[in-house]
Biopython code that builds the backbone (N, CA, C, O; Angstrom):
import numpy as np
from Bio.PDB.StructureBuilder import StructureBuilder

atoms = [
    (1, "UNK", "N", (1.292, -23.912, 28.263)),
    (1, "UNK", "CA", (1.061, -22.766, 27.405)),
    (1, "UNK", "C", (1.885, -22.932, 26.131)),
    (1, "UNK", "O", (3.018, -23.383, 26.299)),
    (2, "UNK", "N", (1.567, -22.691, 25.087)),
    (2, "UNK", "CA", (2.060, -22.600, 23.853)),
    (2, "UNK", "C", (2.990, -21.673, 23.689)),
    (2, "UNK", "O", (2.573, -20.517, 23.606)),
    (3, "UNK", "N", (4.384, -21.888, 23.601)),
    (3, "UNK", "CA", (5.649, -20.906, 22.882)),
    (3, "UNK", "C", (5.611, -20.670, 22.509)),
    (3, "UNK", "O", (6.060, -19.533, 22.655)),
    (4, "UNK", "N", (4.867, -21.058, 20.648)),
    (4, "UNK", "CA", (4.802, -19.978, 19.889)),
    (4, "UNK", "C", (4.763, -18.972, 19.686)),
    (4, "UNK", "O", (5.574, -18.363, 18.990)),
    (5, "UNK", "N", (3.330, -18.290, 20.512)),
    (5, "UNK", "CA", (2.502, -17.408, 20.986)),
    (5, "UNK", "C", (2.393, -16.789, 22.266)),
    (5, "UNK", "O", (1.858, -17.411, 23.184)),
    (6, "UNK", "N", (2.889, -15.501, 22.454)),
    (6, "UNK", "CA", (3.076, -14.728, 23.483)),
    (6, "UNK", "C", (2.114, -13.152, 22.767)),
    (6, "UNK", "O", (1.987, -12.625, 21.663)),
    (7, "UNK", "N", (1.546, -12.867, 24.394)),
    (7, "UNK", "CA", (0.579, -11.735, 24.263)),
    (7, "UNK", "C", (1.862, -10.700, 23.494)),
    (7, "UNK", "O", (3.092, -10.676, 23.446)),
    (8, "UNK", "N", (1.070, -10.159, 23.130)),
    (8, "UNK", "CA", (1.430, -8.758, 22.448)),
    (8, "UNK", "C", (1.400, -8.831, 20.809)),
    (8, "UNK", "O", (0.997, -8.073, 19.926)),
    (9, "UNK", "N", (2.028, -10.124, 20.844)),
    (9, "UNK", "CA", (2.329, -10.569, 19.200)),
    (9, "UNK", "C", (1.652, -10.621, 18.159)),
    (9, "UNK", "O", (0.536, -11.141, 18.179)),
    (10, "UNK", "N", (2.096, -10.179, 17.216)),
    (10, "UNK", "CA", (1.406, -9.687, 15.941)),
    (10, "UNK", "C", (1.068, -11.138, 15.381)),
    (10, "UNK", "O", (1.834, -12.075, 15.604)),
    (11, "UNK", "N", (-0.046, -11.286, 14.680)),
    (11, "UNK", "CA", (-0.596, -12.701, 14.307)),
    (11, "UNK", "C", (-1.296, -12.554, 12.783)),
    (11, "UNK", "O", (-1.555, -11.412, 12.404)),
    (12, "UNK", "N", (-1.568, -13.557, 12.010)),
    (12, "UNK", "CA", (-2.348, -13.330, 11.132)),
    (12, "UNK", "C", (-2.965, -14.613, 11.193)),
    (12, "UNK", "O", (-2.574, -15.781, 11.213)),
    (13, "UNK", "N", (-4.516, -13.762, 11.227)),
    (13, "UNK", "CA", (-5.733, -15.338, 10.805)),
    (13, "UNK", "C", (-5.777, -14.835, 9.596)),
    (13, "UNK", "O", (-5.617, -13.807, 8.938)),
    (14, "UNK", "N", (-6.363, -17.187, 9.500)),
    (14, "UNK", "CA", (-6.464, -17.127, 8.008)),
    (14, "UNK", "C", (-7.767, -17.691, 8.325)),
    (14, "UNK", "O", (-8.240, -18.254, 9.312)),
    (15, "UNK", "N", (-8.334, -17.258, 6.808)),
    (15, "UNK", "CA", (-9.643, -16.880, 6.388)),
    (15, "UNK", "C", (-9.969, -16.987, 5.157)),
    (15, "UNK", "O", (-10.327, -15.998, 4.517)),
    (16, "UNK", "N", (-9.898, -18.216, 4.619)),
    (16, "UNK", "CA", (-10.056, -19.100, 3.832)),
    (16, "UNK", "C", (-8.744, -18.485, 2.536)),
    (16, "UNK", "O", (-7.776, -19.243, 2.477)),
    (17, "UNK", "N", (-8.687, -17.444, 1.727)),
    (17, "UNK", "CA", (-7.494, -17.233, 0.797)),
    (17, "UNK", "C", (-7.607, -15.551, 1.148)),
    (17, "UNK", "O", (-7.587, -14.731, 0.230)),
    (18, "UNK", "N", (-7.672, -15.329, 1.926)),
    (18, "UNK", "CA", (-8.226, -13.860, 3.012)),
    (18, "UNK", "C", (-7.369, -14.220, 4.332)),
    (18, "UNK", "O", (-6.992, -15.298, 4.791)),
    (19, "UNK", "N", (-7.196, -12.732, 4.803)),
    (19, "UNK", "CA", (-5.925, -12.541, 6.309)),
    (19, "UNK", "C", (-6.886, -11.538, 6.666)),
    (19, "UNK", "O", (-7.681, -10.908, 5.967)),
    (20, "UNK", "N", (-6.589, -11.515, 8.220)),
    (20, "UNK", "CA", (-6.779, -10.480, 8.531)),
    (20, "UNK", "C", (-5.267, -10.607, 9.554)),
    (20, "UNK", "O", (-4.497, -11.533, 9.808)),
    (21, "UNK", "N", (-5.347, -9.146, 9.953)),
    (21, "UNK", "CA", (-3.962, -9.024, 10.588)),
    (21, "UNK", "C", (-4.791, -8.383, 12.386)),
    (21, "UNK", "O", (-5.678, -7.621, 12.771)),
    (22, "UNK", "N", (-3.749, -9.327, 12.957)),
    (22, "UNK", "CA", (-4.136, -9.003, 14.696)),
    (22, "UNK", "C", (-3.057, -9.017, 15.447)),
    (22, "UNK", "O", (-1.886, -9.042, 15.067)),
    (23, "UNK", "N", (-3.738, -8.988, 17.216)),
    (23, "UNK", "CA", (-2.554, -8.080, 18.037)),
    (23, "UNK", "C", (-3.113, -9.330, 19.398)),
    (23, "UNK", "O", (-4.204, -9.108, 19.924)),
    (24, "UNK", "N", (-2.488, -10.277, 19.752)),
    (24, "UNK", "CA", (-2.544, -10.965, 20.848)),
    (24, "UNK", "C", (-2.944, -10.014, 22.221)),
    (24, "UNK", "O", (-2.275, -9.164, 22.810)),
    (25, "UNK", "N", (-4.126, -10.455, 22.435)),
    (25, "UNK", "CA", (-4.596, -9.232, 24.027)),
    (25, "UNK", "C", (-4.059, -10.502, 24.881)),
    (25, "UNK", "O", (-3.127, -10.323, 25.665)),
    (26, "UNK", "N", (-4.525, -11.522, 24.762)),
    (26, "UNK", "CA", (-4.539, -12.355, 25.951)),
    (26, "UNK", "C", (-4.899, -13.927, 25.523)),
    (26, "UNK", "O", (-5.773, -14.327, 24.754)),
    (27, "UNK", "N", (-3.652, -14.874, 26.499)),
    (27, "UNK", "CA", (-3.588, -15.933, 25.400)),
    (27, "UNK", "C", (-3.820, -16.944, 26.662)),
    (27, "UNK", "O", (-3.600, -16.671, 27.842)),
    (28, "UNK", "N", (-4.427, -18.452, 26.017)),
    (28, "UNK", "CA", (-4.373, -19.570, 27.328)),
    (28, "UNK", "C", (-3.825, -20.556, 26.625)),
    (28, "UNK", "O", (-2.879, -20.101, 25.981)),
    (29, "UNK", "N", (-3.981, -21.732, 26.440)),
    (29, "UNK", "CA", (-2.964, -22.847, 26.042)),
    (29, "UNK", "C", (-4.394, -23.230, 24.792)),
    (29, "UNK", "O", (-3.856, -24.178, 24.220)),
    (30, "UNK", "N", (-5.440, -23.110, 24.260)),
    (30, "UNK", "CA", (-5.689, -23.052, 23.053)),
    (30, "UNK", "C", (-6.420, -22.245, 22.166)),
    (30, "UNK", "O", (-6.869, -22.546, 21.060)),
    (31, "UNK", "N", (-6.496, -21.016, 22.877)),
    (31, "UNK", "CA", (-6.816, -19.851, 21.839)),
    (31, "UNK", "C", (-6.440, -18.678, 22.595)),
    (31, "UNK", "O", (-6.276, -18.727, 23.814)),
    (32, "UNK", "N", (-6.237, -17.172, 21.620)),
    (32, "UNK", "CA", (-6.193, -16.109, 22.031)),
    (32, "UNK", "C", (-7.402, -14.937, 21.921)),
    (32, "UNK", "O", (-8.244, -14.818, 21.031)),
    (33, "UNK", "N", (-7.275, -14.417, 22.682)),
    (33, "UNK", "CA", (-8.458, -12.924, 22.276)),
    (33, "UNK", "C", (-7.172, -12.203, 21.389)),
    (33, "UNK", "O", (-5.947, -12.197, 21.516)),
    (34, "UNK", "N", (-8.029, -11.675, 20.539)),
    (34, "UNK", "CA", (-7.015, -11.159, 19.519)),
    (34, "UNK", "C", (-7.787, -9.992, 19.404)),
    (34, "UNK", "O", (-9.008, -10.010, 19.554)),
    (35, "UNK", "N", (-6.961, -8.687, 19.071)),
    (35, "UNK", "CA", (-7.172, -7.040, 18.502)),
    (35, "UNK", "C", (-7.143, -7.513, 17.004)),
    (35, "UNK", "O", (-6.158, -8.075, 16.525)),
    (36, "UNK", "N", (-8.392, -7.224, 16.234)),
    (36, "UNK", "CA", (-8.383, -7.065, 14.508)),
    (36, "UNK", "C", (-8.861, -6.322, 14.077)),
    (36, "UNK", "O", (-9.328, -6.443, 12.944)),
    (37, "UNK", "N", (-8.988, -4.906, 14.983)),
    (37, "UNK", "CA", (-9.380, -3.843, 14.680)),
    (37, "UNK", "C", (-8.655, -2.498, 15.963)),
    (37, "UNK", "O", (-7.890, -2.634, 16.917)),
    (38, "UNK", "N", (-9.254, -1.449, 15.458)),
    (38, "UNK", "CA", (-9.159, -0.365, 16.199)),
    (38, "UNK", "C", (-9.209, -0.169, 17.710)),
    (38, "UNK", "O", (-8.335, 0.232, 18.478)),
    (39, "UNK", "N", (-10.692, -0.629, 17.975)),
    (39, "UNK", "CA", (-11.477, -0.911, 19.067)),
    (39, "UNK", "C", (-10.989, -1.841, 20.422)),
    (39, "UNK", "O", (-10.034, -2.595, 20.238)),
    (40, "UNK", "N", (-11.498, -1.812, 21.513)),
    (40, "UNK", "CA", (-11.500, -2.362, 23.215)),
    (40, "UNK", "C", (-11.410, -3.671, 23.016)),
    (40, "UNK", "O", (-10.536, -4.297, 23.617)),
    (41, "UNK", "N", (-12.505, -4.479, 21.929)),
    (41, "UNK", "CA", (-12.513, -5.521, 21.877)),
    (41, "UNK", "C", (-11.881, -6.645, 21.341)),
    (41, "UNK", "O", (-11.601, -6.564, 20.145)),
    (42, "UNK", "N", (-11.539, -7.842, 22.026)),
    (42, "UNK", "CA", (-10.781, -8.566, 21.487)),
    (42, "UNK", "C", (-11.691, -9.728, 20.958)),
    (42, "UNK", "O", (-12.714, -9.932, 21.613)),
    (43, "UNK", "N", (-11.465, -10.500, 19.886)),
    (43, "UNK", "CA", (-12.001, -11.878, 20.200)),
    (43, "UNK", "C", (-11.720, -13.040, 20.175)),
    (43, "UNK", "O", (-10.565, -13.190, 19.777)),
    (44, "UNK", "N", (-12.215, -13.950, 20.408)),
    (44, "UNK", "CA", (-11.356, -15.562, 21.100)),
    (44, "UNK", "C", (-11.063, -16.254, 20.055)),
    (44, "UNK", "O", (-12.019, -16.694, 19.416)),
    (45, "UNK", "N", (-9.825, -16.520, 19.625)),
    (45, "UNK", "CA", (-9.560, -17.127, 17.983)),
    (45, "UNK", "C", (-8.665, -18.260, 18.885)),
    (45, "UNK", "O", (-7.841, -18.198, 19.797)),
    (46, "UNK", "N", (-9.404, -19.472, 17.981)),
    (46, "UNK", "CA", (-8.195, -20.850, 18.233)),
    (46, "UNK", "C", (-6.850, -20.667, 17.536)),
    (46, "UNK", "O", (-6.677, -20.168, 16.424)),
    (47, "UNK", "N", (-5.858, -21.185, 18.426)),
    (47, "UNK", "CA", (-4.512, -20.638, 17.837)),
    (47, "UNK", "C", (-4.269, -21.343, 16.728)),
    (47, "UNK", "O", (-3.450, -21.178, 15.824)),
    (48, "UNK", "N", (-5.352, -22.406, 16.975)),
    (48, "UNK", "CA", (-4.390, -23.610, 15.326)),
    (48, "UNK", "C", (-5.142, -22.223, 13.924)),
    (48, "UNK", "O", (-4.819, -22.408, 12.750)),
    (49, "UNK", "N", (-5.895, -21.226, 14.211)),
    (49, "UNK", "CA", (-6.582, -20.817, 12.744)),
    (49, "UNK", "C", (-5.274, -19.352, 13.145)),
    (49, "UNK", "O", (-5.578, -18.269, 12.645)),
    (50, "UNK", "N", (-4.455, -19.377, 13.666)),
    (50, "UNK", "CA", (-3.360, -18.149, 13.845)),
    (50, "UNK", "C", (-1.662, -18.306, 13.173)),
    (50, "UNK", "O", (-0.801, -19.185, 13.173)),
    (51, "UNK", "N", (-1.736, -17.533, 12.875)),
    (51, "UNK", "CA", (-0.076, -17.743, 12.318)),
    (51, "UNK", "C", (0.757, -17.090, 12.990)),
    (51, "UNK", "O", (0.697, -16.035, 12.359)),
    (52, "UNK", "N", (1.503, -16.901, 13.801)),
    (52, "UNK", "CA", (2.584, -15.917, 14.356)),
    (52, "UNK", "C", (3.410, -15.562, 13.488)),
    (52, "UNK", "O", (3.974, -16.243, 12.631)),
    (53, "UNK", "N", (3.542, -13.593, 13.898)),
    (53, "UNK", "CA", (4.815, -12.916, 13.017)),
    (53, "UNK", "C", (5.828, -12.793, 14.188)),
    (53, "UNK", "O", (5.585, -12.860, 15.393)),
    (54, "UNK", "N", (6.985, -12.603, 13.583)),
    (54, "UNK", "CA", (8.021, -12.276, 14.371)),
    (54, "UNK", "C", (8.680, -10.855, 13.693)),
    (54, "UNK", "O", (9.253, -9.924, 14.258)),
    (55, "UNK", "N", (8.478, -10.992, 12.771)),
    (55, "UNK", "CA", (8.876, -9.860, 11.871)),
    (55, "UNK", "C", (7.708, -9.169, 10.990)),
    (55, "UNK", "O", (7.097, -9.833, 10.153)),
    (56, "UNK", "N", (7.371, -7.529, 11.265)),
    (56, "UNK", "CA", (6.497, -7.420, 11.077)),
    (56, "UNK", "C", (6.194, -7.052, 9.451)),
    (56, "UNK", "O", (5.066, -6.921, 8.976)),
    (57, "UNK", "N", (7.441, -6.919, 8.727)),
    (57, "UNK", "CA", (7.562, -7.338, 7.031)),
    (57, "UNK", "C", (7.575, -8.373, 6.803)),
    (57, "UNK", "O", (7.806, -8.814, 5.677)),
    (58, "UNK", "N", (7.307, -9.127, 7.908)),
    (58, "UNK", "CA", (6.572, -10.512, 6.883)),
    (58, "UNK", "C", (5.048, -10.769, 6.654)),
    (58, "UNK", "O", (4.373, -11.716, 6.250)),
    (59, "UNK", "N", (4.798, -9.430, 7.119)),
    (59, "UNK", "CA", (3.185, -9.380, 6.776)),
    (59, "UNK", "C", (2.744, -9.281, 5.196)),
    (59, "UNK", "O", (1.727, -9.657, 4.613)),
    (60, "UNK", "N", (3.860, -8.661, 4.778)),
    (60, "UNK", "CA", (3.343, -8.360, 3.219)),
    (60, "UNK", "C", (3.400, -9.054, 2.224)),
    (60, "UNK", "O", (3.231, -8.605, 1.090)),
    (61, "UNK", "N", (3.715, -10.588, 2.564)),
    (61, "UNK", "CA", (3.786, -11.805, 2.000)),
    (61, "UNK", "C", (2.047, -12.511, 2.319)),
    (61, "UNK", "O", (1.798, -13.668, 1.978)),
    (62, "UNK", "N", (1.234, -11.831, 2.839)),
    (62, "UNK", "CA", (0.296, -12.399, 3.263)),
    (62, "UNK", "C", (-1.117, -11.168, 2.214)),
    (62, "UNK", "O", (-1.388, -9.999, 2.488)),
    (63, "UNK", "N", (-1.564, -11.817, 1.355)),
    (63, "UNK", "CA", (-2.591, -10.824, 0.263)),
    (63, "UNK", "C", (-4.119, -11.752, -0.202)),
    (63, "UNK", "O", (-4.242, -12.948, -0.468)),
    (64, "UNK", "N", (-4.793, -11.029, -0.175)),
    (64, "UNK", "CA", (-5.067, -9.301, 0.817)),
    (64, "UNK", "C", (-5.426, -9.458, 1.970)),
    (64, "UNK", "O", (-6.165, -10.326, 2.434)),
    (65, "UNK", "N", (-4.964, -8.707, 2.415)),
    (65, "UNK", "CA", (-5.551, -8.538, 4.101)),
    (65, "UNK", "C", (-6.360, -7.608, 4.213)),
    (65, "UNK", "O", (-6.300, -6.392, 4.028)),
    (66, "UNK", "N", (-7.542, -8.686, 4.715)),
    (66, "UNK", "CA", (-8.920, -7.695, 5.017)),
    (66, "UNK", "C", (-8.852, -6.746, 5.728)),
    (66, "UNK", "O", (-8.970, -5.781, 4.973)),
    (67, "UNK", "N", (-8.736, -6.414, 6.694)),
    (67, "UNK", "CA", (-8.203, -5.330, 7.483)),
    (67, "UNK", "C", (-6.944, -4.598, 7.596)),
    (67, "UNK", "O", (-6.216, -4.407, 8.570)),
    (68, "UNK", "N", (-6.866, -4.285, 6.552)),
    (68, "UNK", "CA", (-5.164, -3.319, 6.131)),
    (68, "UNK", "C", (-5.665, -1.826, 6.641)),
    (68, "UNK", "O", (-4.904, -0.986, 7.123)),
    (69, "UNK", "N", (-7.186, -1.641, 6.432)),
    (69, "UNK", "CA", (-7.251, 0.049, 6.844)),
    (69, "UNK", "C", (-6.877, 0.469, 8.141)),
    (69, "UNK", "O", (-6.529, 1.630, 8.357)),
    (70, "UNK", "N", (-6.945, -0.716, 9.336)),
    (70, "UNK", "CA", (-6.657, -0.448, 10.567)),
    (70, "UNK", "C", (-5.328, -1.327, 11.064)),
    (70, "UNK", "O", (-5.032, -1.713, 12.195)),
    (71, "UNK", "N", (-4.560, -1.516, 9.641)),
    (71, "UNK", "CA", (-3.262, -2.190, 10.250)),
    (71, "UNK", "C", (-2.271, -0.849, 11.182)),
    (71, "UNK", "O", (-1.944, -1.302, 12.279)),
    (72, "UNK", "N", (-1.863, 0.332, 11.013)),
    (72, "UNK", "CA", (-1.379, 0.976, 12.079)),
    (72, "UNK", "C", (-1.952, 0.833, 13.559)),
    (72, "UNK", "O", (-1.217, 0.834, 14.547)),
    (73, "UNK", "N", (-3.435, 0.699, 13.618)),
    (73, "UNK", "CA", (-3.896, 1.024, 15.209)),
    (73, "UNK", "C", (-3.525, -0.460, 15.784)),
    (73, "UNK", "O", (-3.100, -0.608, 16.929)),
    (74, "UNK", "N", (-3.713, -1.472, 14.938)),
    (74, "UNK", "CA", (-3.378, -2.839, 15.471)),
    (74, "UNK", "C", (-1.740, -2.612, 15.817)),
    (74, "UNK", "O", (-1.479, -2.590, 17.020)),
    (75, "UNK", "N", (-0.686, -2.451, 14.945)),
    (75, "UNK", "CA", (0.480, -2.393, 15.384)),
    (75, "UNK", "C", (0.696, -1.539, 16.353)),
    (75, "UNK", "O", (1.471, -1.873, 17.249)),
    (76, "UNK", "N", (0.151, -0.441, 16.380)),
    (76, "UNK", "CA", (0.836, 0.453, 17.842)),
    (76, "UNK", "C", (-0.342, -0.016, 19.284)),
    (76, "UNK", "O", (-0.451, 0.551, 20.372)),
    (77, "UNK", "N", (-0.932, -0.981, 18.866)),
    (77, "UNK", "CA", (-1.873, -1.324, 20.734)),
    (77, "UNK", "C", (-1.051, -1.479, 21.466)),
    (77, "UNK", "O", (-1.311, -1.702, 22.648)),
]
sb = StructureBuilder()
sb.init_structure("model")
sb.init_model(0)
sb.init_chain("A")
sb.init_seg("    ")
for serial, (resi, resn, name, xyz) in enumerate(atoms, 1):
    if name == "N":
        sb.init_residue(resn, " ", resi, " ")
    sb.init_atom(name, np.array(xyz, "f"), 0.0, 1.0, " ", f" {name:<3s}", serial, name[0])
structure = sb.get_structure()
């Protein structure tokens, strides 16, 4: 399993000069289902297209992020 990356953890895919910001549901040794929205559903992102945060002000080094309208519901899942 990959260290980097542990469930819960706040992540940002990249998306070509575009982020979106997500919430690790559930991880295996080369991709995670990821929260990038509001909603139940997660979906299966390869970890090499993921960035791990550790700190969640280091998100704002990351512009624009497509999904900023639902960055609170992602942080409190």
């Amino acid at each position: 399993m990959n260290v980097k990356f542990k469930e819960g953890q706040i992540v940002i895919y990249t998306k070509g000069d575009k982020y979106q910001i997500g919430k690790i549901k559930l991880l295996n040794e080369t991709h995670a289902f990821v929260w990038y929205h509001g909603g139940d559903t997660a979906a299966k992102t390869s970890l090499t297209m993921l960035i791990p945060i550790d700190d969640v002000d280091e998100i704002n080094k990351f512009s624009p992020i497509i999904n900023e309208y639902c960055m609170k519901e992602i942080l409190t899942k």
